[in-house]
N, C-alpha and C positions, 0 to 999 in steps of 0.2 A: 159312510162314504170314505177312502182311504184316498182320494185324490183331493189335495188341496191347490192352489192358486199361490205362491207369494210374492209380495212383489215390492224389493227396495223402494226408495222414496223416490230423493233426490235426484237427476237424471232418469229417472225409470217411470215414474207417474206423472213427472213433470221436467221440464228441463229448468233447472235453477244455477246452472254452472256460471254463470258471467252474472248473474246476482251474490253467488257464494265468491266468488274471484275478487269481484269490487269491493266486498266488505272484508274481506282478508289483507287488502289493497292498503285501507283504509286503516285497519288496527294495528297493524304490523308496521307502518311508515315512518312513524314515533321513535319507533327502536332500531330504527336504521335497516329494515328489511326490506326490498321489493320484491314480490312474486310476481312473478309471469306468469305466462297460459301453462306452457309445458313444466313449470315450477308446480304449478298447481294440478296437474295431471298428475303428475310423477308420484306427488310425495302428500297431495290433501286429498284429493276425490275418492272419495271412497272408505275413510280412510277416519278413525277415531279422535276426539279434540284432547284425547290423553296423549296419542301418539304424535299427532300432529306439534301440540307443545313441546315435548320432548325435542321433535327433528330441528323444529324453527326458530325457538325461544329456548333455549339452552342455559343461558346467563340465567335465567330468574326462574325461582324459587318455585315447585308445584302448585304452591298458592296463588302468585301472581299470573303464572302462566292460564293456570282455570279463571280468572281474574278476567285478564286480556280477553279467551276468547269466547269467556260470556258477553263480553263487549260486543263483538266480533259478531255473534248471533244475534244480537241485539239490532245490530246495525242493519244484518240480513234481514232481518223481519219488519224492520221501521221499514225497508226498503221494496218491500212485500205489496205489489198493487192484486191487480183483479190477474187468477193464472189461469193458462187453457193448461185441459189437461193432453197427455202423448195420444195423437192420432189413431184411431180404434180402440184407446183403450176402453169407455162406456161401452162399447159393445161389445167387449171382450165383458164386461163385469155384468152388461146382461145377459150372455150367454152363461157365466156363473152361477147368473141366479136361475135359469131356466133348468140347468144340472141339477142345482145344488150343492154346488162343488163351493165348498168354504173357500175363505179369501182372506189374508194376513199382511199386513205391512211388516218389513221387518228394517230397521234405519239403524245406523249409526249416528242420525240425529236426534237432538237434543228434541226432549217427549212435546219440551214450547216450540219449537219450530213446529215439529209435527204435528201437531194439532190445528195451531193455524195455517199450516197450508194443507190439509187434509177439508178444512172448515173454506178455505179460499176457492179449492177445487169442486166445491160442495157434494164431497167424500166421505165427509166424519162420519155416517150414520149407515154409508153401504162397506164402510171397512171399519168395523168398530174394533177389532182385534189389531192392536199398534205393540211392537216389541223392538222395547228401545235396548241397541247395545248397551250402552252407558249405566242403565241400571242392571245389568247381569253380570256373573263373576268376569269374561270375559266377553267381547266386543267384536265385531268381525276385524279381519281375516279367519278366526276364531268360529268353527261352525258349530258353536251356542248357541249364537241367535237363532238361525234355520231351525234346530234341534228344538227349542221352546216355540217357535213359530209350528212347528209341525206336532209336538204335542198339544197346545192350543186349539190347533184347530180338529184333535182327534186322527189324523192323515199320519201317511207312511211314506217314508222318504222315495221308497221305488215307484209310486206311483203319483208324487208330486211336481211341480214345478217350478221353479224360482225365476224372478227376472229381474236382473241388473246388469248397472252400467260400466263398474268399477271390477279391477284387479281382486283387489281385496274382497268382495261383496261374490264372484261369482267364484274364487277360491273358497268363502265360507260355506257358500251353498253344495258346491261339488260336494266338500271335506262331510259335510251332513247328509252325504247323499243323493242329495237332489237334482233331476237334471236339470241346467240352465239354459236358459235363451238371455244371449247378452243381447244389451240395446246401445247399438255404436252411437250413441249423445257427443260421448267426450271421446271413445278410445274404436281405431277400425276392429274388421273382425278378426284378422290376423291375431292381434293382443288380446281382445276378447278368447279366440278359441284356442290361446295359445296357453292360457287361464284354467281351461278344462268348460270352457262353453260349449254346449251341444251343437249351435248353430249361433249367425246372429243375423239380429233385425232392424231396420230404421227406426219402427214403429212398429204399433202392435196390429195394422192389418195385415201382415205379412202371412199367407196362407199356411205354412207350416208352422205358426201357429196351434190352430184348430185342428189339423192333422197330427201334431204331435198330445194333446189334447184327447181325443180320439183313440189315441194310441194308450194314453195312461190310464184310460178307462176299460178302454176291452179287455186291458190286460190284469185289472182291478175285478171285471168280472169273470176273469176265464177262471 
């Protein structure tokens, strides 16, 4: 089967943005930063903890900055209760499994977040293929990840599909090919398809969807 499924984490299978904001809130306050909403839109969502250090933490050293926002995830995750997962998406993932259409997480987060909010969503075992930026040579904006996500799962960029929330995340998936459906969580569709989003959606029972789904099949079989 040459059509895959992939699908960012954070905002995209779950909405975690105002849990990721509070714990950025919280680490960053020490050193005399506050981030806001649209701080945190702008310049973290989306968006790698190598780059994000760099933008924010300037003053201190690579080591300390990885230091800080291991902190930083730490906090996100102690702060981690029970999560729903985005509206349609289980029946988007049995409609996956009734194709057979493989299915990838591909994150900019850290592989310990991911796992336990994959384990939170009780996901770990119907998305067992997890591709964490962080450990590839590069991280998105970088369409690596997508590129390894869709070798992965055996699938061809023309007839797969990516879905994220972020700048950066639906820039990587284009750059590898893939078309996207962004999920306005944090950003409208304007910025989303201004990104190079195919369309975008609330959530995942959005009809076109499954019609564009449909589309990457027929044309997988023609």
């Amino acid at each position: 089967m040459k059509t895959a499924l992939l699908f960012d984490l954070d905002g995209t299978l779950v909405d975690t943005d105002a849990l990721h904001l509070a714990a950025f809130q919280e680490v960053l306050a020490p050193h005399g930063i506050s981030v806001t909403k649209a701080q945190y839109v702008a310049g973290i969502m989306g968006n790698s903890n190598a780059n994000i250090g760099a933008a924010f933490l300037p003053h201190l050293t690579p080591a300390q900055q990885e230091e800080t926002l291991a902190a930083k995830e730490a906090a996100f995750r102690q702060a981690l209760g029970s999560l729903t997962p985005m509206a349609g998406l289980l029946a988007l993932l049995d409609l996956a499994d009734e194709l057979a259409l493989p299915c990838a997480v591909v994150t900019n987060a850290p592989r310990a977040n991911a796992v336990v909010m994959l384990e939170a969503l009780g996901l770990a075992r119907r998305l067992p293929i997890l591709i964490i930026g962080a450990e590839l040579a590069r991280a998105k904006p970088d369409p690596l990840p997508y590129l390894t996500g869709l070798e992965k799962t055996g699938a061809e960029a023309a007839h797969s599909i990516a879905f994220e929330d972020s700048l950066s995340g639906v820039r990587a998936a284009h750059a590898a090919g893939v078309t996207v459906v962004g999920l306005t969580t944090g950003l409208d569709e304007a910025r989303l398809m201004g990104a190079r989003a195919a369309f975008a959606v609330a959530d995942f029972t959005d009809p076109r969807i499954l019609q564009l789904i449909r589309q990457k099949m027929a044309y997988t079989n023609a």
